[in-house]
N, C-alpha and C positions, 0 to 999 in steps of 0.2 A: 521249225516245222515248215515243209511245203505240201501246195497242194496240186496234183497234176490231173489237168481234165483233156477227155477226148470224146468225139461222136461215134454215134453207128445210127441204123436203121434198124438193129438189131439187138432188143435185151439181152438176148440169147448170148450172145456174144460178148455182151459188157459184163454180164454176170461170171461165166465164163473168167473171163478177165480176171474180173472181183474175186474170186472162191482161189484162182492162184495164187495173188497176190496177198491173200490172207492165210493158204496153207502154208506160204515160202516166208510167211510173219516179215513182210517188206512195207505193209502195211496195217492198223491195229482196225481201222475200217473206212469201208468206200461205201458211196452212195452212187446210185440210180435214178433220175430223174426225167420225166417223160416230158419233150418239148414237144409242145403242140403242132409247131409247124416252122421248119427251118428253109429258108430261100437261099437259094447259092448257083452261083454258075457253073456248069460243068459241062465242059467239051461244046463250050458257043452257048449253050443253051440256061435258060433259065428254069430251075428246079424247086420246086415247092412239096415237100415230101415230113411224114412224120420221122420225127430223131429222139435220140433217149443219150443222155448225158452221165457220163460214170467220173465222178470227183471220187480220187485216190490221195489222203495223205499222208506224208512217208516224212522220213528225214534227208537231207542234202545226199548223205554217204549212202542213201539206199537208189538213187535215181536213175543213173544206168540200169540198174536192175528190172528195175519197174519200169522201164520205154521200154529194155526189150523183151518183156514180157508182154506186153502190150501191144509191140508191131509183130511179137511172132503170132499173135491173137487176132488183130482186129481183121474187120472183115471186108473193110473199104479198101483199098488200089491208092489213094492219096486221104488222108485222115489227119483231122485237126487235134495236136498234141500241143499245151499249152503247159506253162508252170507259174505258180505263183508263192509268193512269200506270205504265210502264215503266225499270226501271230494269236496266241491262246489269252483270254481272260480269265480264265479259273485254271488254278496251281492243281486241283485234285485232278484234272481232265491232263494236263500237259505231264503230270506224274505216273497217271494210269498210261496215258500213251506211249510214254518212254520205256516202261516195263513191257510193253507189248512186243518191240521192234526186237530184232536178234541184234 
């Protein structure tokens, strides 16, 4: 199991995200999480702006799938796409999960 996260300014659009990724069963579910307040440099300058965080987890063989769903989606010009290796402690959640994927 991996987990793949990325930012927006925009729920609208990580949800967006979300509801494909879950019609095309590339993922069994994503979360949305509101970051208070993200700082970042952009074009020389310093940025201080609300961001909202969309965690997708899928399996290895579905990950192509799920970037490019994700950069045909998101709504930023350069956007932070990240993957991490997941590891489940309960058998009935990593069982449920595996039925969920095509």
């Amino acid at each position: 199991m991996i987990s793949i996260s990325t930012t927006s300014n925009s729920k609208e659009v990580l949800k967006e995200i979300s509801d494909e990724l879950l019609r095309k069963n590339l993922t069994p579910c994503t979360h949305i999480t509101k970051i208070s307040k993200s700082s970042y440099i952009w074009e020389g300058e310093i940025v201080h702006k609300k961001e909202y965080k969309l965690e997708v987890k899928t399996i290895e063989e579905k990950l192509t799938l799920v970037i490019d769903c994700i950069k045909k989606k998101h709504n930023y010009e350069v956007f932070e796409l990240s993957k991490q290796k997941v590891s489940s402690l309960n058998k009935d959640y990593e069982n449920w999960f595996k039925k969920q994927i095509d």
